[in-house]
N, C-alpha and C positions, 0 to 999 in steps of 0.2 A: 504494500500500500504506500501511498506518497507521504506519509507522517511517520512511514516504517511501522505500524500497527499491526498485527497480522492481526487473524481468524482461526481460532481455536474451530476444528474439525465438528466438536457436537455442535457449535452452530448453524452450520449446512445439515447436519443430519436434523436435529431441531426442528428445521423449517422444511425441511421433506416431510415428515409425520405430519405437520398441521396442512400442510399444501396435498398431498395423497392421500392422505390415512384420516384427515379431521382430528385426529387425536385431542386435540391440544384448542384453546379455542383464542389463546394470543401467546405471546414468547417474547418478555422484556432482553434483552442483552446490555452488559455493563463492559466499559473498559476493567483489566484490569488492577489491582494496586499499583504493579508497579507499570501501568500503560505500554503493555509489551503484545496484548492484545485482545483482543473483543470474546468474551466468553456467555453465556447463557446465564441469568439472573434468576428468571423465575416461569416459570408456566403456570397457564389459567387452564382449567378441564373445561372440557367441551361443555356449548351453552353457558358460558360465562358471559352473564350482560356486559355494554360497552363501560356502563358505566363503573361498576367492578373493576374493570380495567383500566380504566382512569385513574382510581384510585389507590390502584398497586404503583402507581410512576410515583418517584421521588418527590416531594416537593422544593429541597433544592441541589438537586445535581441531573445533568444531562443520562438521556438514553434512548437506545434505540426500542421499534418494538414493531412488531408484526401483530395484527388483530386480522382474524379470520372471519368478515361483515357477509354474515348473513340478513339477505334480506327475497319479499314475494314481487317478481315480476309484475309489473302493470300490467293488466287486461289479459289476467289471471294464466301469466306465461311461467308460473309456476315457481319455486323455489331456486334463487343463483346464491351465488356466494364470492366475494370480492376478497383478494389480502392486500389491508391500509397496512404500509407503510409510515412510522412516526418518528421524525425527531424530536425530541422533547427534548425541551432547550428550556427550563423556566428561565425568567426575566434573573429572579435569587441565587443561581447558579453560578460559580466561580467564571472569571474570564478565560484561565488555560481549558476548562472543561468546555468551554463552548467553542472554542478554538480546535481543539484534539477532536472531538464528535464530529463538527462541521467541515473540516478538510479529511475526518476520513471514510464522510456517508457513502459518497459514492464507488466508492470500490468496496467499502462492503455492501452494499446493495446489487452490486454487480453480483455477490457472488448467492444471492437470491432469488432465481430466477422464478417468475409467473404473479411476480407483484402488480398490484391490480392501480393501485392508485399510491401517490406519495401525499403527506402532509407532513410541515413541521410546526408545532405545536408548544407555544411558550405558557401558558395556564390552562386546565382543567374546564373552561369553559367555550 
């Protein structure tokens, strides 16, 4: 990665399970202590409301997160399901932590493939 961050392996395996298998119904990831690379935080079981997940995000330090959005087609085209992409960046958040996340979204996002939509997200509203 360009910050030299790597990607700890259960994180692509992680978002194979929720992306194929639904296993999992979001997957927080944190840098880790010593910022050498991106590992897995925490998982929500399947059917975990949005807002649930909301409320697992830090309130003040950065992180990535995948949420598996289920939602019913218009004009009853039946049940899809979308995976939001989130930076969470609160406003409270250290200046290095937001520096280190934001220069190294995109190549880990690369290594997420079938992401549906990106958002970055500085408060819970």
């Amino acid at each position: 990665m360009a910050s030299g961050v790597g990607v700890h392996d259960d994180c692509v395996s992680k978002f194979q399970e929720l992306k194929l298998g639904h296993k999992m119904s979001y997957i927080i990831f944190k840098l880790a202590d010593d910022l050498s690379e991106i590992m897995v935080e925490k998982t929500g079981e399947p059917g975990t409301p949005y807002n649930d997940f909301a409320a697992a995000l830090p309130k003040d330090d950065c992180r990535y997160a995948v949420y598996d959005f289920t939602y019913e087609q218009a004009g009853g085209g039946g049940q899809r399901s979308k995976i939001l992409f989130v930076l969470w960046s609160p406003d409270t958040a250290k200046i290095k932590s937001k520096m280190l996340y934001a220069s190294t979204k995109d190549s880990f996002k690369k290594k997420m493939e079938g992401i549906g939509i990106e958002h970055q997200a500085t408060d819970a509203a």
